[in-house]
Biopython code that builds the backbone (N, CA, C, O; Angstrom):
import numpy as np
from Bio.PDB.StructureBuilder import StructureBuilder

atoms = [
    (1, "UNK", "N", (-55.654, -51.364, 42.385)),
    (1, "UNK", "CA", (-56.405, -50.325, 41.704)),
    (1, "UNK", "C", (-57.010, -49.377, 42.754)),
    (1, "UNK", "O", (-57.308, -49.777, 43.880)),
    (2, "UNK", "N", (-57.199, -47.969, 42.303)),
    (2, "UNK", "CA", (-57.296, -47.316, 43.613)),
    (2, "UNK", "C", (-59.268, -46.888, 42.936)),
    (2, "UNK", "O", (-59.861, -46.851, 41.857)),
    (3, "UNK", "N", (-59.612, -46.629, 44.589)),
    (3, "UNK", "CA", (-61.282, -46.293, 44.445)),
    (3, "UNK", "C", (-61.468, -45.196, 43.762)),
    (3, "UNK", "O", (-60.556, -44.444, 43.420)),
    (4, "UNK", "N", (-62.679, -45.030, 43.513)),
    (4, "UNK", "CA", (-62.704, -43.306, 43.548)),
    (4, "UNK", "C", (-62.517, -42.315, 44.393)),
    (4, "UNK", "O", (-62.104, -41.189, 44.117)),
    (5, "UNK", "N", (-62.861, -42.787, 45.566)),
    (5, "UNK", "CA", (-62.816, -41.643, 46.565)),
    (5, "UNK", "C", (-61.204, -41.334, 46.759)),
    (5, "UNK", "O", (-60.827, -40.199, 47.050)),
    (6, "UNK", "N", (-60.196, -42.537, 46.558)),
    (6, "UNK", "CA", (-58.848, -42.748, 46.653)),
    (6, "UNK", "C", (-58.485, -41.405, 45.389)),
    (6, "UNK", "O", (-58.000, -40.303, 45.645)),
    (7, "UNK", "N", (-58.896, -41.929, 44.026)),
    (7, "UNK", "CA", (-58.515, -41.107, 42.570)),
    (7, "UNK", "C", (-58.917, -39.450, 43.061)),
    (7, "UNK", "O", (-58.240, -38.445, 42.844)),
    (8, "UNK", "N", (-60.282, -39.545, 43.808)),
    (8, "UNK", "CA", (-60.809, -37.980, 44.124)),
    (8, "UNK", "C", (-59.772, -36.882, 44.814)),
    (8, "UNK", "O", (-59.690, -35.669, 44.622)),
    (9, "UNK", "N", (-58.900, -37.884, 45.818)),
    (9, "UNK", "CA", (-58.088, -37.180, 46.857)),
    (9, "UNK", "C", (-56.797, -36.990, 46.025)),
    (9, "UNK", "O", (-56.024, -36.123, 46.432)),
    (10, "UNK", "N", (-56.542, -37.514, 45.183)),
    (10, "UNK", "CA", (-55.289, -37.610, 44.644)),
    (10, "UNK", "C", (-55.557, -36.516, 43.731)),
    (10, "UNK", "O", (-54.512, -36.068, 43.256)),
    (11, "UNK", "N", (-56.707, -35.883, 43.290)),
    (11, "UNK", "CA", (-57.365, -34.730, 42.179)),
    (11, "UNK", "C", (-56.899, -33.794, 43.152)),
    (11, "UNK", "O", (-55.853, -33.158, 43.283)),
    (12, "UNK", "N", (-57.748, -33.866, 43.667)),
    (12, "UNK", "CA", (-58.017, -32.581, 45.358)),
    (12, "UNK", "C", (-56.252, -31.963, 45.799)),
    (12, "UNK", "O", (-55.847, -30.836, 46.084)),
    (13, "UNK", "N", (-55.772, -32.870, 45.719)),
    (13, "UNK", "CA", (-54.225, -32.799, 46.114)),
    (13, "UNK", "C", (-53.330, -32.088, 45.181)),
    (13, "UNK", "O", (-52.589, -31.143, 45.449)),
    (14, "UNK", "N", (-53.540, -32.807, 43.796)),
    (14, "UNK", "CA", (-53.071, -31.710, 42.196)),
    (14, "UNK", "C", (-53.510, -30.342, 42.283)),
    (14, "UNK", "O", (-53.010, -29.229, 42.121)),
    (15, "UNK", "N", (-54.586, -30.810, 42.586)),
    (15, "UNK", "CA", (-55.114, -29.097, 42.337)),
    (15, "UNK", "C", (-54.689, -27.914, 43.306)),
    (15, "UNK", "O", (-54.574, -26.697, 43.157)),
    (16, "UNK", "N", (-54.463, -28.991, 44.599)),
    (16, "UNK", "CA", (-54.210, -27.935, 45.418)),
    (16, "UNK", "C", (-52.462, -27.143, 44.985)),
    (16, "UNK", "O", (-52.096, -25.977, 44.837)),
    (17, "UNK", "N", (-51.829, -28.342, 44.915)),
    (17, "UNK", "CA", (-50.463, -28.127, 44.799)),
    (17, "UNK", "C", (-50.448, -27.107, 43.483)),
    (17, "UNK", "O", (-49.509, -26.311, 43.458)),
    (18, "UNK", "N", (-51.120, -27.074, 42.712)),
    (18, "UNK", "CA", (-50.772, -26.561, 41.265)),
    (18, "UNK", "C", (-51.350, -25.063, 41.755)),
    (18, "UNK", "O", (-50.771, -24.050, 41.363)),
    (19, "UNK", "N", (-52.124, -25.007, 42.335)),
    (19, "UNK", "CA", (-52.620, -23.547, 42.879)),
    (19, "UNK", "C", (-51.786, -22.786, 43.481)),
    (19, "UNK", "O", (-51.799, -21.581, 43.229)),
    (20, "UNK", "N", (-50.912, -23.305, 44.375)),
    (20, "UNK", "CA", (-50.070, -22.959, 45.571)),
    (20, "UNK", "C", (-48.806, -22.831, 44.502)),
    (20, "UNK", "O", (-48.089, -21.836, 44.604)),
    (21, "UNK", "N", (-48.552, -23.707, 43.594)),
    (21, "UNK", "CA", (-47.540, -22.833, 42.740)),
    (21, "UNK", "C", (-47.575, -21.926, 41.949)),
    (21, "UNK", "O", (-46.527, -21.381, 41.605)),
    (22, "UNK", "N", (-49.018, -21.457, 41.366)),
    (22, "UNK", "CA", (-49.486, -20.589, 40.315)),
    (22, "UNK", "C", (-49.833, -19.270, 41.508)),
    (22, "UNK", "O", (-50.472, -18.392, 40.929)),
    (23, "UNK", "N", (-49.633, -18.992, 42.675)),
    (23, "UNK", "CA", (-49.866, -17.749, 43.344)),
    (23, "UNK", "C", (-48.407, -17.904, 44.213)),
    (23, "UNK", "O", (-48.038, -16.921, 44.855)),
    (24, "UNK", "N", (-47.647, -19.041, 44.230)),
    (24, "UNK", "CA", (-46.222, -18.489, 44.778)),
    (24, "UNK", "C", (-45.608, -17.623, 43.401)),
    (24, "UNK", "O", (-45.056, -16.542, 43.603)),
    (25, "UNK", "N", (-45.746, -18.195, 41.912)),
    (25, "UNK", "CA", (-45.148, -17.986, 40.872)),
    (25, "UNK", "C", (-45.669, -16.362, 40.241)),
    (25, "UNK", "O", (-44.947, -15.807, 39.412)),
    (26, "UNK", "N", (-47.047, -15.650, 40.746)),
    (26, "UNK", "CA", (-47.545, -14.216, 40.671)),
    (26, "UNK", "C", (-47.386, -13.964, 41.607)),
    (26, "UNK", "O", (-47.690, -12.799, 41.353)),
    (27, "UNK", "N", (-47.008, -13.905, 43.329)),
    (27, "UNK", "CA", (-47.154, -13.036, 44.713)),
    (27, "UNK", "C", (-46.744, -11.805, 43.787)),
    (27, "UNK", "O", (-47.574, -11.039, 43.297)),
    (28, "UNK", "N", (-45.271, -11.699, 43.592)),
    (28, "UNK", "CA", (-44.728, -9.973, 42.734)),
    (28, "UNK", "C", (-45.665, -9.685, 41.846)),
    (28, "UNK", "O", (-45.040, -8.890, 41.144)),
    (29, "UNK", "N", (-47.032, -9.787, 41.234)),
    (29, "UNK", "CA", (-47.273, -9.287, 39.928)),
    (29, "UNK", "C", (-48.936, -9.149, 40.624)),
    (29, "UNK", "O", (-49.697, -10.116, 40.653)),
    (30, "UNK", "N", (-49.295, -7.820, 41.139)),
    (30, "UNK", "CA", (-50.578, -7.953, 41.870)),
    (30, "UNK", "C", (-51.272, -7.275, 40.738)),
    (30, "UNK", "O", (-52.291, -7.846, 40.350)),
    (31, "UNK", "N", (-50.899, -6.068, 40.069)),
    (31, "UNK", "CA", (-51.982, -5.921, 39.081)),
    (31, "UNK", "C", (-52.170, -7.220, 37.611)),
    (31, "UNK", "O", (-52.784, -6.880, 36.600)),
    (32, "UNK", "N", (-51.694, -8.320, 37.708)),
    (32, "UNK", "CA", (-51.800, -8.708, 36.525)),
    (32, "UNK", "C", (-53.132, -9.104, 36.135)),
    (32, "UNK", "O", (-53.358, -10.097, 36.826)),
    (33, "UNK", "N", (-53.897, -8.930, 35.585)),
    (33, "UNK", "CA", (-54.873, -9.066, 34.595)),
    (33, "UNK", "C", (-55.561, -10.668, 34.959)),
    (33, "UNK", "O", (-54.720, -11.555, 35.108)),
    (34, "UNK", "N", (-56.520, -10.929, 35.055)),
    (34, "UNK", "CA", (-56.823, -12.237, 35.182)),
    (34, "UNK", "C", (-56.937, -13.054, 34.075)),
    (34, "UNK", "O", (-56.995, -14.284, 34.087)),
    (35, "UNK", "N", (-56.971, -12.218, 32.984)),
    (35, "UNK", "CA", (-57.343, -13.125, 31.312)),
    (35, "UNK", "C", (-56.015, -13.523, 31.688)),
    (35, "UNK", "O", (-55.902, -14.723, 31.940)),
    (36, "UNK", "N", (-54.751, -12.657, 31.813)),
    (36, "UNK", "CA", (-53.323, -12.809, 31.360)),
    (36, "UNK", "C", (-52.872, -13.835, 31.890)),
    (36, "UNK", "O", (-52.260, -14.637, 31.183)),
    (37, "UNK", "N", (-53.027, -14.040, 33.057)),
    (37, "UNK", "CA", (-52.922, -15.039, 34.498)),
    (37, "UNK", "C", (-53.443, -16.367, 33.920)),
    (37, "UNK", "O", (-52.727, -17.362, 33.808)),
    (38, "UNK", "N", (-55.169, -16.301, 33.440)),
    (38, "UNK", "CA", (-55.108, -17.874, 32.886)),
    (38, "UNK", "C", (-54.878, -18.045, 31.552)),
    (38, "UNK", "O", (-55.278, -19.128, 31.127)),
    (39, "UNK", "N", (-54.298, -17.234, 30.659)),
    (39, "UNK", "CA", (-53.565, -17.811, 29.536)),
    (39, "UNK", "C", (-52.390, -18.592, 29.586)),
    (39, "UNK", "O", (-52.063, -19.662, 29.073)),
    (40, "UNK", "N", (-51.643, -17.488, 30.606)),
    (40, "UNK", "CA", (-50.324, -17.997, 31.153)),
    (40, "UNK", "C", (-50.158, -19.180, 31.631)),
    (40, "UNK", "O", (-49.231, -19.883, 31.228)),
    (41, "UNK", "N", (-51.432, -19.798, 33.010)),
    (41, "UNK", "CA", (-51.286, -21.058, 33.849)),
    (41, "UNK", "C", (-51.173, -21.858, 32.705)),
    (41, "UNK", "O", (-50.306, -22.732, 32.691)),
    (42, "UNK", "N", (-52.218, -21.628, 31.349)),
    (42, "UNK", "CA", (-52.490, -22.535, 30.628)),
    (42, "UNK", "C", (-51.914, -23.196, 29.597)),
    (42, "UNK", "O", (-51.925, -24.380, 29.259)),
    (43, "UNK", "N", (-51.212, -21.841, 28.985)),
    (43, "UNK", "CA", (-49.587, -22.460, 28.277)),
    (43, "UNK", "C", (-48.766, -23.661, 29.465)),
    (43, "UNK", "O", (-48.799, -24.880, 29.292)),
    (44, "UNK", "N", (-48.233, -23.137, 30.365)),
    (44, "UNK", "CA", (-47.580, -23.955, 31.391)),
    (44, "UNK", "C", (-47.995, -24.971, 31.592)),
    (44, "UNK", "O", (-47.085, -25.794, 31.701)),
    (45, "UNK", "N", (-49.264, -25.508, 31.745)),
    (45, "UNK", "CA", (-50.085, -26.771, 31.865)),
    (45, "UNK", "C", (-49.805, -27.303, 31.187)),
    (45, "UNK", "O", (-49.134, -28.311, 31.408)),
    (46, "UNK", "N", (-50.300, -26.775, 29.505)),
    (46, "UNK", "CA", (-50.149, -27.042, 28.518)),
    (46, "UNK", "C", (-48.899, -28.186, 28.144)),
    (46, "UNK", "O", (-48.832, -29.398, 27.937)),
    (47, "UNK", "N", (-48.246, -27.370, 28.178)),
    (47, "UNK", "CA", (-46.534, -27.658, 28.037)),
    (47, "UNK", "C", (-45.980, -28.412, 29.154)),
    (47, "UNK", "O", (-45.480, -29.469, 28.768)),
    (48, "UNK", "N", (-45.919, -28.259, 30.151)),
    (48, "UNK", "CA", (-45.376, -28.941, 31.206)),
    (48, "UNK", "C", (-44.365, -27.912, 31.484)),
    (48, "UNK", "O", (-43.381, -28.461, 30.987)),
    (49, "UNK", "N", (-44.004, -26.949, 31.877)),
    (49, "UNK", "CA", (-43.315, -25.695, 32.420)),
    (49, "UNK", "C", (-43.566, -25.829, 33.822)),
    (49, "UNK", "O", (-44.669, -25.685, 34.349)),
    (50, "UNK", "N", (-42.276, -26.169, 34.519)),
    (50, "UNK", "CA", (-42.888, -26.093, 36.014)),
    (50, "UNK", "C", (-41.348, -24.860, 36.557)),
    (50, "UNK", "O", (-41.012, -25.012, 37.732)),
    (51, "UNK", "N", (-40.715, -24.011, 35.922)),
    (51, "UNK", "CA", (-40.107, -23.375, 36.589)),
    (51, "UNK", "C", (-40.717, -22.005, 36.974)),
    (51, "UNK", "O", (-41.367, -21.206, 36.301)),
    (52, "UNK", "N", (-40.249, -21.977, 38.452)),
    (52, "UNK", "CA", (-40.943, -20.839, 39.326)),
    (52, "UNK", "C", (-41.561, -19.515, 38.988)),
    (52, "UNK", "O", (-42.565, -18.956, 39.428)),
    (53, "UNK", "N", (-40.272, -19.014, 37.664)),
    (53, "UNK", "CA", (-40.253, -17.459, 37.034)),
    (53, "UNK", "C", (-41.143, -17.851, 35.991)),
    (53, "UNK", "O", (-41.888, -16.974, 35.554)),
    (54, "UNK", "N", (-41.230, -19.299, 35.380)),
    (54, "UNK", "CA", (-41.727, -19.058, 34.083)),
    (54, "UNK", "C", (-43.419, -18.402, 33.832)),
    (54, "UNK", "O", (-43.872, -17.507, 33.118)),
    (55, "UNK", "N", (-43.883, -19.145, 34.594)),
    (55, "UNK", "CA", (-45.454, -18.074, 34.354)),
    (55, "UNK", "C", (-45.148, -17.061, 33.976)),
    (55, "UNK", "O", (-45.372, -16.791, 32.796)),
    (56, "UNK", "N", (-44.417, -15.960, 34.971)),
    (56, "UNK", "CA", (-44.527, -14.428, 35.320)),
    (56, "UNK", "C", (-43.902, -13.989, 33.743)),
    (56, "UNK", "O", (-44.171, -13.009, 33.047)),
    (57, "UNK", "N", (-43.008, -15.085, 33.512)),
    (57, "UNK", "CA", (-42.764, -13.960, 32.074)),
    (57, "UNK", "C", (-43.319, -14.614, 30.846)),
    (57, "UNK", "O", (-43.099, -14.084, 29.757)),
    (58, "UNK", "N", (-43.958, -15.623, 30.918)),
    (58, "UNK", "CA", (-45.047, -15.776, 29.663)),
    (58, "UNK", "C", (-46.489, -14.911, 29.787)),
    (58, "UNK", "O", (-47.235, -14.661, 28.840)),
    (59, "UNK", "N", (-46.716, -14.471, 31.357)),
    (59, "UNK", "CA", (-47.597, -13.396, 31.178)),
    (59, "UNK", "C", (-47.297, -11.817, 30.834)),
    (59, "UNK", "O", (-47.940, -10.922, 30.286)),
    (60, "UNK", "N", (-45.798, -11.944, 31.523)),
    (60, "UNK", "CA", (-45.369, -10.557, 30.930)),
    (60, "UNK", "C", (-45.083, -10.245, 29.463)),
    (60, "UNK", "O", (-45.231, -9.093, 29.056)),
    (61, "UNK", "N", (-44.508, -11.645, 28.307)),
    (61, "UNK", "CA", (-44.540, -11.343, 27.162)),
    (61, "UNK", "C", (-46.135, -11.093, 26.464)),
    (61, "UNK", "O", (-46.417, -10.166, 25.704)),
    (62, "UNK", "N", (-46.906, -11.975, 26.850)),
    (62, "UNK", "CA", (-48.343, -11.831, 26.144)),
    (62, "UNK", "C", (-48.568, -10.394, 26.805)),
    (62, "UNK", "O", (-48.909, -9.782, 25.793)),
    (63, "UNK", "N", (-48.594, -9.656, 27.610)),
    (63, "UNK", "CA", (-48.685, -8.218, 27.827)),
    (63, "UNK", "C", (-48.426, -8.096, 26.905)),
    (63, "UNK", "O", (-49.372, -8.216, 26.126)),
    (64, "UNK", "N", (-47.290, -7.838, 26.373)),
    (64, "UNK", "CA", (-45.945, -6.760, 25.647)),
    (64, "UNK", "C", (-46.846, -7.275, 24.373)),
    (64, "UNK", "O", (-47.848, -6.594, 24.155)),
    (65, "UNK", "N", (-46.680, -8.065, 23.762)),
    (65, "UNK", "CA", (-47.256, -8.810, 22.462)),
    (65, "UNK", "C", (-48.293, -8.010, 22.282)),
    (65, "UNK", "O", (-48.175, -7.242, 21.327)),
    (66, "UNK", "N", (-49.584, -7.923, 23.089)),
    (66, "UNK", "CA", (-50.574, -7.115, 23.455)),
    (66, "UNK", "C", (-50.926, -5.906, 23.084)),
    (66, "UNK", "O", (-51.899, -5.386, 22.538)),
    (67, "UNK", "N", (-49.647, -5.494, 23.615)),
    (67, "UNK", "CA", (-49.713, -3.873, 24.094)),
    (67, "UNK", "C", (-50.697, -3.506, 25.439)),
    (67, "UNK", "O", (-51.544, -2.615, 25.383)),
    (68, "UNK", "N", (-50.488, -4.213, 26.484)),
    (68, "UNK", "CA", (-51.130, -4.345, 27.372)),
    (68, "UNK", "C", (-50.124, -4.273, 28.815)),
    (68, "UNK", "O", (-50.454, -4.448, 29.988)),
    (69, "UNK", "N", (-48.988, -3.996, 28.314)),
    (69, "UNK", "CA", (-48.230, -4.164, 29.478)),
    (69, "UNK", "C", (-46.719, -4.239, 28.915)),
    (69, "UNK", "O", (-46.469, -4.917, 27.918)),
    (70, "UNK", "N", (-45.543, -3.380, 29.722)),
    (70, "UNK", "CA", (-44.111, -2.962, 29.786)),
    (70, "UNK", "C", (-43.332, -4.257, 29.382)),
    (70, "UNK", "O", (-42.391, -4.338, 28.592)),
    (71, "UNK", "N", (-44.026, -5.401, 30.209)),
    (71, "UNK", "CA", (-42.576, -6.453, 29.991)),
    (71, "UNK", "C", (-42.012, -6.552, 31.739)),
    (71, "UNK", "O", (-41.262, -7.465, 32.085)),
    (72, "UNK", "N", (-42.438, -5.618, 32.599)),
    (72, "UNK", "CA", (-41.701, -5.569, 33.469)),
    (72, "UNK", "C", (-42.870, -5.396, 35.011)),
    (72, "UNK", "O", (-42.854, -4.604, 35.954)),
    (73, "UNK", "N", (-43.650, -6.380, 34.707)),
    (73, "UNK", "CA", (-44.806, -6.454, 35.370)),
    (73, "UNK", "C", (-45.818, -5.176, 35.741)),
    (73, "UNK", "O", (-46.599, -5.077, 36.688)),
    (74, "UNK", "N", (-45.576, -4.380, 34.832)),
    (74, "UNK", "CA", (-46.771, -3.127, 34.922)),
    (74, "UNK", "C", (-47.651, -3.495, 33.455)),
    (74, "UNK", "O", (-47.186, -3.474, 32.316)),
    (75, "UNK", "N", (-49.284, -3.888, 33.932)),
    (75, "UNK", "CA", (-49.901, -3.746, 33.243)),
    (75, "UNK", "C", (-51.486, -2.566, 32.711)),
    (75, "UNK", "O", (-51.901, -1.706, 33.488)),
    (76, "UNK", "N", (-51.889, -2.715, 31.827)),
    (76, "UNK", "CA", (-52.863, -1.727, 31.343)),
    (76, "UNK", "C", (-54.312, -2.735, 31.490)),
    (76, "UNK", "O", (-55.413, -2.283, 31.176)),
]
sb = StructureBuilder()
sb.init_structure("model")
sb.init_model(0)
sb.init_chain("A")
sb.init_seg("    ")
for serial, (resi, resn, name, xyz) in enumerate(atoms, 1):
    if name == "N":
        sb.init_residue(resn, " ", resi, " ")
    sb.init_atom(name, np.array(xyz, "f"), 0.0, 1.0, " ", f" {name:<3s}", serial, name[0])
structure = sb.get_structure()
């Protein structure tokens, strides 16, 4: 059974990794919106979506849905 401080590092470590994929998966999309950004992480979480593009275009459809944005990473 692992300690806490063991369970803490193993948190510390998720989080880091899940960060480092949620800003490799926006680098191309610098104006996106920050609401849009954590709706998006959060579907993906949600769901278990771990492919690279997928964020960028569940934030680009909730744009479009919106009316907040092209579809083609330009947003309002």
């Amino acid at each position: 059974m692992k300690t806490t401080a063991q369970l803490n590092d193993t948190i510390k470590d998720w989080k880091e990794r899940d960060k480092a994929f949620f800003d490799e998966a926006f680098k191309d999309m610098p104006g996106l919106p920050d609401d849009l950004r954590t709706a998006s992480e959060r579907i993906v979480r949600a769901y278990g979506i771990r492919g690279i593009c997928d964020p960028g275009y569940i934030a680009n459809v909730i744009a479009v849905e919106l009316g907040r944005g092209d579809g083609l990473s330009n947003f309002q």
